[in-house]
MDTraj code that builds the backbone (N, CA, C; nanometers):
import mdtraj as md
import numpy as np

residues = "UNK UNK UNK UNK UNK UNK UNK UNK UNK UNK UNK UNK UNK UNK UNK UNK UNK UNK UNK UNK UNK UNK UNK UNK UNK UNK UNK UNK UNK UNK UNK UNK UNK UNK UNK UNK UNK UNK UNK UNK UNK UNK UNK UNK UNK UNK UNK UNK UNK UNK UNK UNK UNK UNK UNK UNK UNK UNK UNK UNK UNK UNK UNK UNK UNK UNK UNK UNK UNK UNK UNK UNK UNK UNK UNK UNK UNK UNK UNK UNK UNK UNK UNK UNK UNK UNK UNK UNK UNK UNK UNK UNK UNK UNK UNK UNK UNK UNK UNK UNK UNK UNK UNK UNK UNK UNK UNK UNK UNK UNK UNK UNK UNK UNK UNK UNK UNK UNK UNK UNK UNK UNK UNK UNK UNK UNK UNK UNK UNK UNK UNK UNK UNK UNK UNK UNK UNK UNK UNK UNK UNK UNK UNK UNK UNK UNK UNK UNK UNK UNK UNK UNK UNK UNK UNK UNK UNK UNK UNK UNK UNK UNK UNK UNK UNK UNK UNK UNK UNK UNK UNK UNK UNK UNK UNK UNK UNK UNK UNK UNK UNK UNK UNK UNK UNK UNK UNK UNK UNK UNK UNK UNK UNK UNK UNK UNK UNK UNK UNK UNK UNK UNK UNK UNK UNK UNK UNK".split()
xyz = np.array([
    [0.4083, -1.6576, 2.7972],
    [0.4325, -1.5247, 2.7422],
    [0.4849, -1.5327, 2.5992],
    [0.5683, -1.6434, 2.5852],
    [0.6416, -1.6661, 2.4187],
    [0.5154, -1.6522, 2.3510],
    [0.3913, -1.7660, 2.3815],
    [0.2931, -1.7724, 2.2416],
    [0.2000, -1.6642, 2.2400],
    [0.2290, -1.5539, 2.3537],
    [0.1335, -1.4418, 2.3581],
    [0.1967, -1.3590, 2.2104],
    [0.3441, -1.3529, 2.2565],
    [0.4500, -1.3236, 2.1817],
    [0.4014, -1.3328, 2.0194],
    [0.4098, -1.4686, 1.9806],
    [0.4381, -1.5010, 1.8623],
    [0.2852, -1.4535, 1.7962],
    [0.1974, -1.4697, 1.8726],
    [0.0319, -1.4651, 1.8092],
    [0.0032, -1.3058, 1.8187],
    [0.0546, -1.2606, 1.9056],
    [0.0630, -1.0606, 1.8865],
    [0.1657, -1.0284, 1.9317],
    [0.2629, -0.9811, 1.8039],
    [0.4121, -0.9637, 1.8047],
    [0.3971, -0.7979, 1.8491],
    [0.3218, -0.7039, 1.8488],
    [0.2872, -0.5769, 1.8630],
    [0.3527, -0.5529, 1.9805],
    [0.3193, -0.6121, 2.1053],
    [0.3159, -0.6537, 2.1831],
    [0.4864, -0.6012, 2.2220],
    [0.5686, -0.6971, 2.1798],
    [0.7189, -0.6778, 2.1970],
    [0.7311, -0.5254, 2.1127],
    [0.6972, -0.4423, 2.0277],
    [0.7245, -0.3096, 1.9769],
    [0.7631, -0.2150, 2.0563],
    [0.8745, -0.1112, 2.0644],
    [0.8801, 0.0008, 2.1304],
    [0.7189, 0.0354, 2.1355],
    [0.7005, 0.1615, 2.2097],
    [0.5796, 0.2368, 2.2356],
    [0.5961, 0.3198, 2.1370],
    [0.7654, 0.3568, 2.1062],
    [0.7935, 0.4831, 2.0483],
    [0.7519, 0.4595, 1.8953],
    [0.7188, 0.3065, 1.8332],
    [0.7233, 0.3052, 1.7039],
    [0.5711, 0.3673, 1.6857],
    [0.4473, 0.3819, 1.7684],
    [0.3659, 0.4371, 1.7368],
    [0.3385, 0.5711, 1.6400],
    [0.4349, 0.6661, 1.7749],
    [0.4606, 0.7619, 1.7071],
    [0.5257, 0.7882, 1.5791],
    [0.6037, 0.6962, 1.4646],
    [0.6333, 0.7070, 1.3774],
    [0.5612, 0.6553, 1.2733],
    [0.4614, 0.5668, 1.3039],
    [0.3433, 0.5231, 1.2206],
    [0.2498, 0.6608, 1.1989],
    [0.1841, 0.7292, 1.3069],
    [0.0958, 0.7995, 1.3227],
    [0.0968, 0.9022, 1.1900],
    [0.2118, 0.9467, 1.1909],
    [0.1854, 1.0672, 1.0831],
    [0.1938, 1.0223, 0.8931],
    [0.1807, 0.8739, 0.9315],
    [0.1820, 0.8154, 0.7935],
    [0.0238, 0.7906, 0.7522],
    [-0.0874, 0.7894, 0.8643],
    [-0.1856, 0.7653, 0.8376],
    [-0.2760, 0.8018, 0.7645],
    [-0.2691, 0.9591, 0.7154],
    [-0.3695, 0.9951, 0.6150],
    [-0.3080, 0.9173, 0.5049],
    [-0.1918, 0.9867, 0.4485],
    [-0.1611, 0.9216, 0.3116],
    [-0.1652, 0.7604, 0.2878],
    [-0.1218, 0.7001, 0.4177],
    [-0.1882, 0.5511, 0.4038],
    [-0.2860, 0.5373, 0.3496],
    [-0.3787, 0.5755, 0.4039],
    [-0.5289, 0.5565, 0.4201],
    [-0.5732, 0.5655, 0.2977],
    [-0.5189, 0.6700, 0.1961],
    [-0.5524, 0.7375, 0.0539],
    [-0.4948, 0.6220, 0.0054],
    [-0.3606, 0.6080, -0.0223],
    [-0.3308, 0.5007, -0.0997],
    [-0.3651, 0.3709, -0.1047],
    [-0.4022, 0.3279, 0.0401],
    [-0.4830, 0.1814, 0.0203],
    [-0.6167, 0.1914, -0.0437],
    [-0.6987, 0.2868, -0.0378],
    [-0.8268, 0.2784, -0.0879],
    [-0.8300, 0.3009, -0.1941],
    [-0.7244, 0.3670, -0.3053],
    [-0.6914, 0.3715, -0.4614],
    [-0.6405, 0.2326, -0.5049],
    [-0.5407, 0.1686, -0.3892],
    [-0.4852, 0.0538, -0.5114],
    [-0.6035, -0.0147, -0.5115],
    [-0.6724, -0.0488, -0.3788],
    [-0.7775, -0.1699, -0.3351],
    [-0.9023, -0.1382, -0.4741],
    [-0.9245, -0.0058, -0.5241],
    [-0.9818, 0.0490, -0.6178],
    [-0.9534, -0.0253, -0.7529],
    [-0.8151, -0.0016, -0.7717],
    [-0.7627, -0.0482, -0.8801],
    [-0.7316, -0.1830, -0.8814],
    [-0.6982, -0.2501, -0.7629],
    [-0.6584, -0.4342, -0.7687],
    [-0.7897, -0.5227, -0.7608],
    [-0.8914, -0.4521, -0.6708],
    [-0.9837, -0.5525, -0.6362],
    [-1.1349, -0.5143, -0.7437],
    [-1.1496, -0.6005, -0.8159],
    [-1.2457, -0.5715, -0.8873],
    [-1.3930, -0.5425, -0.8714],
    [-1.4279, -0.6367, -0.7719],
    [-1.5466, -0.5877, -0.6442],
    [-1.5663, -0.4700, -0.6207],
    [-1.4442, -0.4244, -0.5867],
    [-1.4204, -0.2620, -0.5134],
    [-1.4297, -0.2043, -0.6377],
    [-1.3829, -0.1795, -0.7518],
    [-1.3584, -0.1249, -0.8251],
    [-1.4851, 0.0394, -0.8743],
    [-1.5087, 0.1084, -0.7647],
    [-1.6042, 0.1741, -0.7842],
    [-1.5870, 0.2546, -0.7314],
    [-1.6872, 0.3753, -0.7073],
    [-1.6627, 0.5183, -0.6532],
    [-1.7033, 0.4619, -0.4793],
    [-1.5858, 0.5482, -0.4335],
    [-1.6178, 0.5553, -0.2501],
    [-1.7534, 0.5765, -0.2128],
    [-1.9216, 0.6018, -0.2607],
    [-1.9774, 0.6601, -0.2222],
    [-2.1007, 0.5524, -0.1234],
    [-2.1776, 0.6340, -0.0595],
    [-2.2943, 0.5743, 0.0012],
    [-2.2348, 0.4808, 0.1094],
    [-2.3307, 0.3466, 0.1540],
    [-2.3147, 0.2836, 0.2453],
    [-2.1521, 0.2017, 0.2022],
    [-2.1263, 0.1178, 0.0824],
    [-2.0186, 0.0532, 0.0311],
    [-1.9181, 0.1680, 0.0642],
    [-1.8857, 0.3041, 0.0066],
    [-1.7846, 0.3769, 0.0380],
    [-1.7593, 0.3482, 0.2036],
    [-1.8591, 0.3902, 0.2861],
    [-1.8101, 0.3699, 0.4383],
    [-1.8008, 0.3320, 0.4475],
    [-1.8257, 0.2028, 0.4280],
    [-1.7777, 0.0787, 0.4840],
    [-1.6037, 0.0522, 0.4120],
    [-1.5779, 0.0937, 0.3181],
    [-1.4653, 0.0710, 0.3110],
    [-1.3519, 0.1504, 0.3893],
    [-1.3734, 0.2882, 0.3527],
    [-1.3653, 0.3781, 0.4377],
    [-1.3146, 0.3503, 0.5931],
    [-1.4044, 0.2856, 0.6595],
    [-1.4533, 0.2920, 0.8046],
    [-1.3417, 0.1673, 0.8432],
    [-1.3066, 0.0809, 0.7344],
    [-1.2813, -0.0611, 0.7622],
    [-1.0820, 0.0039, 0.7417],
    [-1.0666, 0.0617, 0.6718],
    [-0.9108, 0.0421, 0.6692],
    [-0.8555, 0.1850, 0.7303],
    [-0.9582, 0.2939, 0.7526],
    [-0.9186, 0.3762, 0.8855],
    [-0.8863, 0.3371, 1.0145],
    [-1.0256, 0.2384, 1.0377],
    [-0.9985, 0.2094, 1.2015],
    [-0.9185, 0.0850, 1.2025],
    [-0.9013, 0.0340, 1.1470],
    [-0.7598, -0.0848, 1.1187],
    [-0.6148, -0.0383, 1.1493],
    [-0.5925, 0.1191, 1.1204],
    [-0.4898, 0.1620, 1.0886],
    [-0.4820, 0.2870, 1.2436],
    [-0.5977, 0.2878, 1.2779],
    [-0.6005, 0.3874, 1.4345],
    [-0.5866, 0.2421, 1.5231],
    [-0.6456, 0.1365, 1.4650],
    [-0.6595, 0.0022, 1.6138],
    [-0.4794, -0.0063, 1.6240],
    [-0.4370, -0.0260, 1.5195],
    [-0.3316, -0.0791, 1.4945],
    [-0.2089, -0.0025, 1.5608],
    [-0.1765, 0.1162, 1.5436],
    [-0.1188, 0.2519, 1.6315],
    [-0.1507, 0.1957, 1.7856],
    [-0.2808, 0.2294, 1.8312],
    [-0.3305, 0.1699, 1.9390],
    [-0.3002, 0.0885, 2.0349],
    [-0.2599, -0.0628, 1.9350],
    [-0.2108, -0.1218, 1.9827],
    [-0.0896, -0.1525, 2.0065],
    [0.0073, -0.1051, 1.9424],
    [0.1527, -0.0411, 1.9251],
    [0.1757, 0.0274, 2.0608],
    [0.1144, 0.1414, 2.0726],
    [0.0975, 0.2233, 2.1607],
    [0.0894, 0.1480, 2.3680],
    [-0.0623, 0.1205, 2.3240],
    [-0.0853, 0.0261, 2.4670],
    [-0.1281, -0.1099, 2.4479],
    [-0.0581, -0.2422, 2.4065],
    [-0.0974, -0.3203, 2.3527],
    [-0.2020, -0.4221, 2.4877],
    [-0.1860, -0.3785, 2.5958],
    [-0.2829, -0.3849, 2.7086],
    [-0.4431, -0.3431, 2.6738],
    [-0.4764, -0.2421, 2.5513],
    [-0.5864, -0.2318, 2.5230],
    [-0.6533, -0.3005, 2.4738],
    [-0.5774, -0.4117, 2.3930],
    [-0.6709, -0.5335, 2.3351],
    [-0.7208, -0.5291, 2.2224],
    [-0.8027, -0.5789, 2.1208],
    [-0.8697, -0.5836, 1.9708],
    [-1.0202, -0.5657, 2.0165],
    [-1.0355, -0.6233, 2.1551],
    [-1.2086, -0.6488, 2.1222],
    [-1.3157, -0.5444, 2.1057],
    [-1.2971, -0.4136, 2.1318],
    [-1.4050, -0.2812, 2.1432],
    [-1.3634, -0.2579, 1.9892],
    [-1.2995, -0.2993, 1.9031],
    [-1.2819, -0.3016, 1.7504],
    [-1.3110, -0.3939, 1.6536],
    [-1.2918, -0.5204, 1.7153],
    [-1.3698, -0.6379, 1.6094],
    [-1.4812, -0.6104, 1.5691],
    [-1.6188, -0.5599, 1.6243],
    [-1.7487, -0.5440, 1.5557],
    [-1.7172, -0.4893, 1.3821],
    [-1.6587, -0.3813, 1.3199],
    [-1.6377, -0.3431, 1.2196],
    [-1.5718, -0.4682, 1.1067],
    [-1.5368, -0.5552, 1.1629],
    [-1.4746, -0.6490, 1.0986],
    [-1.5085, -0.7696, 1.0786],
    [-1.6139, -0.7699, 1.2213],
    [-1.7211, -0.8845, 1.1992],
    [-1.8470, -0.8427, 1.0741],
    [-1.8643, -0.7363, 1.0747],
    [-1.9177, -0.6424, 1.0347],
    [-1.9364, -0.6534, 0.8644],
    [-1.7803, -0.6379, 0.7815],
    [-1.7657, -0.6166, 0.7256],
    [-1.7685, -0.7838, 0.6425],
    [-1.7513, -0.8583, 0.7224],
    [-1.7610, -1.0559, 0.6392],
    [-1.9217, -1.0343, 0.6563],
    [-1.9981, -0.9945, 0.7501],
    [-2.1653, -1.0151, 0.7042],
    [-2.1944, -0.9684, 0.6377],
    [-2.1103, -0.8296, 0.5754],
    [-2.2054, -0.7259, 0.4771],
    [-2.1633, -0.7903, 0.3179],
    [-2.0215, -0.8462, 0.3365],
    [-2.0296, -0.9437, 0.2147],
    [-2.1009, -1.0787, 0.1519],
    [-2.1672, -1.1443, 0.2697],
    [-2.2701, -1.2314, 0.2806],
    [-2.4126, -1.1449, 0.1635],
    [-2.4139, -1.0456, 0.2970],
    [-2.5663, -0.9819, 0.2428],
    [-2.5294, -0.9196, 0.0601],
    [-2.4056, -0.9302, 0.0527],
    [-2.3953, -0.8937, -0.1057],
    [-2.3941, -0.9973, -0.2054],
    [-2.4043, -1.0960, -0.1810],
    [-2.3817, -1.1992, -0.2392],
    [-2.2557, -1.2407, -0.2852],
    [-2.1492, -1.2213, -0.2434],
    [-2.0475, -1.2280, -0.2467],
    [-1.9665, -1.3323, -0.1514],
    [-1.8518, -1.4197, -0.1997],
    [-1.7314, -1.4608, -0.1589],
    [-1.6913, -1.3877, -0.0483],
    [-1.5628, -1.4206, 0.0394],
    [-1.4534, -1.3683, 0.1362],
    [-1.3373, -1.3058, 0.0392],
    [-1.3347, -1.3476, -0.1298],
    [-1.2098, -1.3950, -0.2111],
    [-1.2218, -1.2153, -0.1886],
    [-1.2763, -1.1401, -0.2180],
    [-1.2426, -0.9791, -0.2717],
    [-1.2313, -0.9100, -0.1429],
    [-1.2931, -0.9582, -0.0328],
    [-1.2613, -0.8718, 0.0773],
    [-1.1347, -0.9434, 0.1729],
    [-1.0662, -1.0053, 0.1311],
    [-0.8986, -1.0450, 0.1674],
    [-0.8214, -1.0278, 0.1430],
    [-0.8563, -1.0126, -0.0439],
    [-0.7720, -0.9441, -0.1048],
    [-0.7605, -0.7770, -0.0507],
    [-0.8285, -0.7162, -0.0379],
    [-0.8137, -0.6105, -0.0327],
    [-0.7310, -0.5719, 0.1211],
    [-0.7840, -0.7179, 0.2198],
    [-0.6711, -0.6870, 0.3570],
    [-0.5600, -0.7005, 0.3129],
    [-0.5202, -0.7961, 0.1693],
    [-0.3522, -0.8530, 0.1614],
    [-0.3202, -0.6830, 0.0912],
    [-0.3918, -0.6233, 0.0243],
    [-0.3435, -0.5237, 0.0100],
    [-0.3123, -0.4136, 0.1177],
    [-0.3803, -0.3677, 0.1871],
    [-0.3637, -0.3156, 0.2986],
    [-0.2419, -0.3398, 0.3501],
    [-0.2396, -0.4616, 0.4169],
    [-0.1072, -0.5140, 0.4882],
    [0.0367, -0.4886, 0.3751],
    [-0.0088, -0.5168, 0.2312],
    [0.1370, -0.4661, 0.1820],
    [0.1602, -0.3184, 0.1656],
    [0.0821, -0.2554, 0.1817],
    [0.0901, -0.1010, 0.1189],
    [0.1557, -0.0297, 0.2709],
    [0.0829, -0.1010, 0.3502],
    [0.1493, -0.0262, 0.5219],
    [0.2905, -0.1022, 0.5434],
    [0.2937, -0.2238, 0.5214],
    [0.4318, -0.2446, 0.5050],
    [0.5514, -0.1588, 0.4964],
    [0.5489, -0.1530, 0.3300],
    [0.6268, -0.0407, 0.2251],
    [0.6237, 0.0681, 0.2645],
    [0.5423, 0.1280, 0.3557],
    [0.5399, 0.2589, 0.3204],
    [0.5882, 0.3261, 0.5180],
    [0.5703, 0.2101, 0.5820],
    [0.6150, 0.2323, 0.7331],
    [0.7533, 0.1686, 0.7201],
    [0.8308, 0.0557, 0.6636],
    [0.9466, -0.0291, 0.6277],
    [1.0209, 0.1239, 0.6075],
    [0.9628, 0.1886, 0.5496],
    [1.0482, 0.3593, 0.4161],
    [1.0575, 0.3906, 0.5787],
    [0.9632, 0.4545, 0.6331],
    [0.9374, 0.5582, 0.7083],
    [1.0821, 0.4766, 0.8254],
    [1.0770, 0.3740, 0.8554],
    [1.1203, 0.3441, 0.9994],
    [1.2644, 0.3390, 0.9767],
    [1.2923, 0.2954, 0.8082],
    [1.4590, 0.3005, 0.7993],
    [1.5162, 0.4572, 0.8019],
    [1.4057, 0.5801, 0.7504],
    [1.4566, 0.6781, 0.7364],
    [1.4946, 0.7435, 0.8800],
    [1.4132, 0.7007, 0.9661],
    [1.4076, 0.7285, 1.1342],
    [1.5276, 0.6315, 1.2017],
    [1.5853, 0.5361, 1.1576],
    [1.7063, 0.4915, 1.1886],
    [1.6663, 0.3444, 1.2509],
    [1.5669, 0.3085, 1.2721],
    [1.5028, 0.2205, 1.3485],
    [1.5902, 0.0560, 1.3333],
    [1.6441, 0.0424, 1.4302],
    [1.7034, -0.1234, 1.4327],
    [1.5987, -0.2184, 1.3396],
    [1.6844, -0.3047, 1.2897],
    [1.6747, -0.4168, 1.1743],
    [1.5925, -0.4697, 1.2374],
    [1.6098, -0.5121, 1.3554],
    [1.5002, -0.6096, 1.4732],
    [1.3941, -0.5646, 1.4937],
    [1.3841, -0.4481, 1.5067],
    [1.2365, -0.3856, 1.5214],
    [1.1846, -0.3849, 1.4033],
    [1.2349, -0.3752, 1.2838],
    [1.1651, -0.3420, 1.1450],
    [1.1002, -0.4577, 1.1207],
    [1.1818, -0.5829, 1.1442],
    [1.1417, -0.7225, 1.1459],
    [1.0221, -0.7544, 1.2154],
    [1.0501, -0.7317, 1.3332],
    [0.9288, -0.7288, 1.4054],
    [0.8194, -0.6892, 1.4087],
    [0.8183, -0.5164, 1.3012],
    [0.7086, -0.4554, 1.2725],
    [0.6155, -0.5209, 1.1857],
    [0.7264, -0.5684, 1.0537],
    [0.6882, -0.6381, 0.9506],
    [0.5856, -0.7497, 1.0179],
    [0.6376, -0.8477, 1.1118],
    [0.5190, -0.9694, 1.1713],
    [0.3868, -0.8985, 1.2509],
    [0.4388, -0.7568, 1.3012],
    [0.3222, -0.7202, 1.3937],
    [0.2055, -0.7065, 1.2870],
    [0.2443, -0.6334, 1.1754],
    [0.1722, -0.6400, 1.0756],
    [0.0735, -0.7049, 0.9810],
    [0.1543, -0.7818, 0.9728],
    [0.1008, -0.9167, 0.8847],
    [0.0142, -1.0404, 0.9572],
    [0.0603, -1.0049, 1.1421],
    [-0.0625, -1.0705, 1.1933],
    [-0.1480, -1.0161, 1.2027],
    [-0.1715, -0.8798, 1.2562],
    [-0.2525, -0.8157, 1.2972],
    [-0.3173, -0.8056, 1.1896],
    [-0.3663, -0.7973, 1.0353],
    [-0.4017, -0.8740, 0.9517],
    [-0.4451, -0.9639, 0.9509],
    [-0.3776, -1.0633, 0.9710],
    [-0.4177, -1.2268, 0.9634],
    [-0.5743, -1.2009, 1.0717],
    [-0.5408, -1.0919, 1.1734],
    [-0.7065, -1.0970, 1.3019],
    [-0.8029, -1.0548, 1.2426],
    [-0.7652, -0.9056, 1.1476],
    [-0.8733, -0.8904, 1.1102],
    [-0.9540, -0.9731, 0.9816],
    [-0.8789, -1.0218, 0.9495],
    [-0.9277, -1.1971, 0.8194],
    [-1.0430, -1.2519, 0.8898],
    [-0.9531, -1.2900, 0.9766],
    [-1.0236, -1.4049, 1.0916],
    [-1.1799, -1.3569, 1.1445],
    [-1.1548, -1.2540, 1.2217],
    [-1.3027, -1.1749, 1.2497],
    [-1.3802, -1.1474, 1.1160],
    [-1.3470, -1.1330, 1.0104],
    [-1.4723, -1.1306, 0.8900],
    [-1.4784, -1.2412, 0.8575],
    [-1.4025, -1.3256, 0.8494],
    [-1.4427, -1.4863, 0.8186],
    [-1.5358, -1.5282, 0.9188],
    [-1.5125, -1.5095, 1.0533],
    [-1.5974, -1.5047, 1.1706],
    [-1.7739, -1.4442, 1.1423],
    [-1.7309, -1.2873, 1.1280],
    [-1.8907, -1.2811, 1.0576],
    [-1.9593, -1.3034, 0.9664],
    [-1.9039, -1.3440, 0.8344],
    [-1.9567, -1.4181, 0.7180],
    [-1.9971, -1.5277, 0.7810],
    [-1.9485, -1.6523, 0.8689],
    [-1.9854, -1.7847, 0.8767],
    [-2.1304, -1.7269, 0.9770],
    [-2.1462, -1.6131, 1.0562],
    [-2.2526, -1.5702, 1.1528],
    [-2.3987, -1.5635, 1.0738],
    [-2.3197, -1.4403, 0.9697],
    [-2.4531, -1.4414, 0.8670],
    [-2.5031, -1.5300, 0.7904],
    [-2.4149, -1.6179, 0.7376],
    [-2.4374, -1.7524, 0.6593],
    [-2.5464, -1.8736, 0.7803],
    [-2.4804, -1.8640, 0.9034],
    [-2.5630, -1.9183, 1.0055],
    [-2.6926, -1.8979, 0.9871],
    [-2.7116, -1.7545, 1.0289],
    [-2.8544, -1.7343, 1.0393],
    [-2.9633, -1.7064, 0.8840],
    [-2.8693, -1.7104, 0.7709],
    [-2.9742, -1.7020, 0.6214],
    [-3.0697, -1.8801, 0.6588],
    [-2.9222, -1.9844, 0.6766],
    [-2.9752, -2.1105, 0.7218],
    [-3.0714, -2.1644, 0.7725],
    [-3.1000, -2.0623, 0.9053],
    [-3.1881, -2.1072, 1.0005],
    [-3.3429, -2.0600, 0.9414],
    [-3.3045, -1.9309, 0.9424],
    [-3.3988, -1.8403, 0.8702],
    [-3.4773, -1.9358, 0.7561],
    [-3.3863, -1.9795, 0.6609],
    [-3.4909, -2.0483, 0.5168],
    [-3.4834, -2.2103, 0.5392],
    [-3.4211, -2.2552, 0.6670],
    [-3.4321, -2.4131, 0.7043],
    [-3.3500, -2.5167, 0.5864],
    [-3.2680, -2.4735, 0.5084],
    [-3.2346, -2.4973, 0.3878],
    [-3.0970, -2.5966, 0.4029],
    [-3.0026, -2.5389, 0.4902],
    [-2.8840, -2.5947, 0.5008],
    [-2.8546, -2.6403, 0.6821],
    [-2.7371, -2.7010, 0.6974],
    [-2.6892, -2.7148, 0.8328],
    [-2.6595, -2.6547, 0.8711],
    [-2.6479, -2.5715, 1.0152],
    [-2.5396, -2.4457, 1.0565],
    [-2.4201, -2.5388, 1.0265],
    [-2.3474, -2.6691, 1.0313],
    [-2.2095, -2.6789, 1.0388],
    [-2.1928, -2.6277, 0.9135],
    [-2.2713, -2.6215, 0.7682],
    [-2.1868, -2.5857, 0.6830],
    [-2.1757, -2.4610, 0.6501],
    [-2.2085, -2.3524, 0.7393],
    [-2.1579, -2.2249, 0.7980],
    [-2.0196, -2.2153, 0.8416],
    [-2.0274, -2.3154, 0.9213],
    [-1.9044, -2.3709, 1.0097],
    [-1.7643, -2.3899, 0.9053],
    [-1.8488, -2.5035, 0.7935],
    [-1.6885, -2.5504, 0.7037],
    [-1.6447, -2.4472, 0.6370],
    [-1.6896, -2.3001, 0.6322],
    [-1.6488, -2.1940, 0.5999],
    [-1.5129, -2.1216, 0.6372],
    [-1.4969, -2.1651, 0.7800],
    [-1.4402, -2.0813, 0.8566],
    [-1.2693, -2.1476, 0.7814],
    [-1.2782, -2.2640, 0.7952],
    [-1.1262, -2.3335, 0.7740],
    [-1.0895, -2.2888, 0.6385],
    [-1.1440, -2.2705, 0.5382],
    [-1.0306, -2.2794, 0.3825],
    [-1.0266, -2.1454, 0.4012],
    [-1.1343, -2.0365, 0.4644],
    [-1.0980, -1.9079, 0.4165],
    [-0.9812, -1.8551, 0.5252],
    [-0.9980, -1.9107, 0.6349],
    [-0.9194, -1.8622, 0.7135],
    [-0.7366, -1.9320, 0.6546],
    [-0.7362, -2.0393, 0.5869],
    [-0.6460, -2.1020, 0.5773],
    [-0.5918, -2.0041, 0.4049],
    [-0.6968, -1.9621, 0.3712],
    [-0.6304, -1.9260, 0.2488],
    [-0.5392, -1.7939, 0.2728],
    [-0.6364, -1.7184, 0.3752],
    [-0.5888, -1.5208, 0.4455],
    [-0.4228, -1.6052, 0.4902],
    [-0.4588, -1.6918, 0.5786],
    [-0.3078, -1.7025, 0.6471],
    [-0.2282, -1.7374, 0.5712],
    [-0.1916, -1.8065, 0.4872],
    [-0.1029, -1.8412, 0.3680],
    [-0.0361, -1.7551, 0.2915],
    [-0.1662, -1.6439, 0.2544],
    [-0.1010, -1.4809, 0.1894],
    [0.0019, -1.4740, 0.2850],
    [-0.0985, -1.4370, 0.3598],
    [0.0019, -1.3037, 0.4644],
    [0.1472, -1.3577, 0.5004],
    [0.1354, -1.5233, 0.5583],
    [0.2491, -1.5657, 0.5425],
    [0.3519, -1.5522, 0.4795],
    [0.3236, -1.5441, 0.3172],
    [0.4436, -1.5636, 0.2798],
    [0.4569, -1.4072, 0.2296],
    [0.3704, -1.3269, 0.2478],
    [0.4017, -1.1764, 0.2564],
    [0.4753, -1.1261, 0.3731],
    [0.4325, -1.1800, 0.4793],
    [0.5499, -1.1813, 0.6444],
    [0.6740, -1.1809, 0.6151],
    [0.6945, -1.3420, 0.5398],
    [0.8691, -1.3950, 0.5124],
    [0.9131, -1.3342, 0.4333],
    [0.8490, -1.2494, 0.2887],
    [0.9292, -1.1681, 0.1827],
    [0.9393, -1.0275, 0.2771],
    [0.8624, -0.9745, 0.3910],
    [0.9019, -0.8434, 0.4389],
    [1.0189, -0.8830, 0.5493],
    [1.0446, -0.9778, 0.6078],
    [1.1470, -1.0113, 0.6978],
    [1.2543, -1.0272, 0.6213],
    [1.2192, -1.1436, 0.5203],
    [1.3727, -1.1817, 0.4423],
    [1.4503, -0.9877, 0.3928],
    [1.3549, -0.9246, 0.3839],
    [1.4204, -0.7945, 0.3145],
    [1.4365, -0.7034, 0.4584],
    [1.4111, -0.7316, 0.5901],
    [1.4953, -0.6874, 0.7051],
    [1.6409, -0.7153, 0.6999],
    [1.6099, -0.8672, 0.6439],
    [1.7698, -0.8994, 0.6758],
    [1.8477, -0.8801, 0.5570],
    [1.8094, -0.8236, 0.5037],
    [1.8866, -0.7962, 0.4037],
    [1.9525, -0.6447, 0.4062],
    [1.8565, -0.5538, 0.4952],
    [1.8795, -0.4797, 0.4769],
    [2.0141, -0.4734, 0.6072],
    [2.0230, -0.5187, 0.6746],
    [2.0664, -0.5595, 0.8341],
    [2.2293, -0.6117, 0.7569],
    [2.1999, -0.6738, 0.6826],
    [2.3108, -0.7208, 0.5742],
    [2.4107, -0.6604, 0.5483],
    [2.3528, -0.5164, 0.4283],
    [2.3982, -0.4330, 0.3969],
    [2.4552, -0.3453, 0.4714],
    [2.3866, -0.2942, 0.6166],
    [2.4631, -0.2090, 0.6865],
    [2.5671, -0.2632, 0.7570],
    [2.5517, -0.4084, 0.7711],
    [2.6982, -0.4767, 0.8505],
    [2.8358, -0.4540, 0.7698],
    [2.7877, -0.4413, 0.5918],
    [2.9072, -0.3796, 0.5174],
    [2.9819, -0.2700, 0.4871],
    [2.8809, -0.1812, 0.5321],
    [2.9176, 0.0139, 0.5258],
    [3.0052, 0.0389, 0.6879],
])
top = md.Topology()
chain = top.add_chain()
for i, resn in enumerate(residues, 1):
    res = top.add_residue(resn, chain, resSeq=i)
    for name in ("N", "CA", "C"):
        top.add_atom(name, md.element.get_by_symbol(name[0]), res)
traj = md.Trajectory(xyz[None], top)
């Protein structure tokens, strides 16, 4: 149960923190798709056509899975991974890297951070839970990395087979640096949102 624990911290969350995420979700939603606008240069374009939905589609239902799973963490990720597998093939078919569509999860994950961290201290929410939110976060992140790294190495598979050109393993050697690079962010984005739990945990031990 510990490494269920540690690999989906959601898991240990009140039920009740759902409900205090929920009504943060439109304006989430707006603000991640402006900075990701403004940070990620890839993105850097108007929401419209198939690219708009897909961006769209990708950090909405990230942010309903995520509640979700807060909520009933018995429901699981898998009737939601397709969008995410989804979204590493459609960067394949663009000719594109993993580098701009990770960035834009590390953004995600910091913008919901900051802006649920605000929401949960103003609601009174124990230091421990904030902490905890902070990791539920930053893994639940780290999954959806993983599942587009997952479908990039799928589509990269089959361009392979398709033009007889390369090995599927080196589809395969895909999976390790990108997945190793997502986890590293988020990591040390995890430890700067915890270290500032306890800080804040700090401060109220002095008032």
């Amino acid at each position: 149960m510990t490494k269920v624990l540690e690999s989906e911290p959601w898991r240990a969350l009140p039920a009740s923190v759902a409900d205090l995420i929920e009504p943060e979700l439109e304006g989430m939603t707006e603000e991640i798709l402006a900075t990701i606008g403004r940070e990620v240069p890839e993105y850097a374009r108007p929401l419209e056509g198939s690219f708009g939905l897909g961006v769209r589609t990708g950090v909405g239902e990230a942010l309903r899975q995520f509640v979700a799973l807060v909520r009933n963490p018995e429901g699981g990720r898998e009737p939601g991974r397709e969008v995410y597998l989804g979204l590493g093939r459609g960067e394949l078919r663009q000719g594109r890297t993993l580098d701009s569509l990770q960035a834009a999860y590390r953004v995600g994950a910091r913008i919901a951070w900051r802006r649920l961290s605000l929401a949960g201290r103003k609601a009174g929410l124990d230091p421990e839970v904030l902490s905890l939110l902070a990791e539920a976060i930053f893994a639940y992140i780290d999954e959806l990395s993983a599942d587009s790294v997952e479908g990039y190495a799928q589509a990269q598979s089959g361009l392979d087979d398709q033009r007889r050109r390369r090995p599927v393993r080196a589809a395969a050697g895909l999976r390790g640096p990108c997945r190793q690079r997502a986890t590293l962010s988020s990591c040390r984005m995890r430890r700067q949102a915890i270290s500032t739990c306890l800080a804040w945990a700090g401060d109220g031990s002095r008032t």
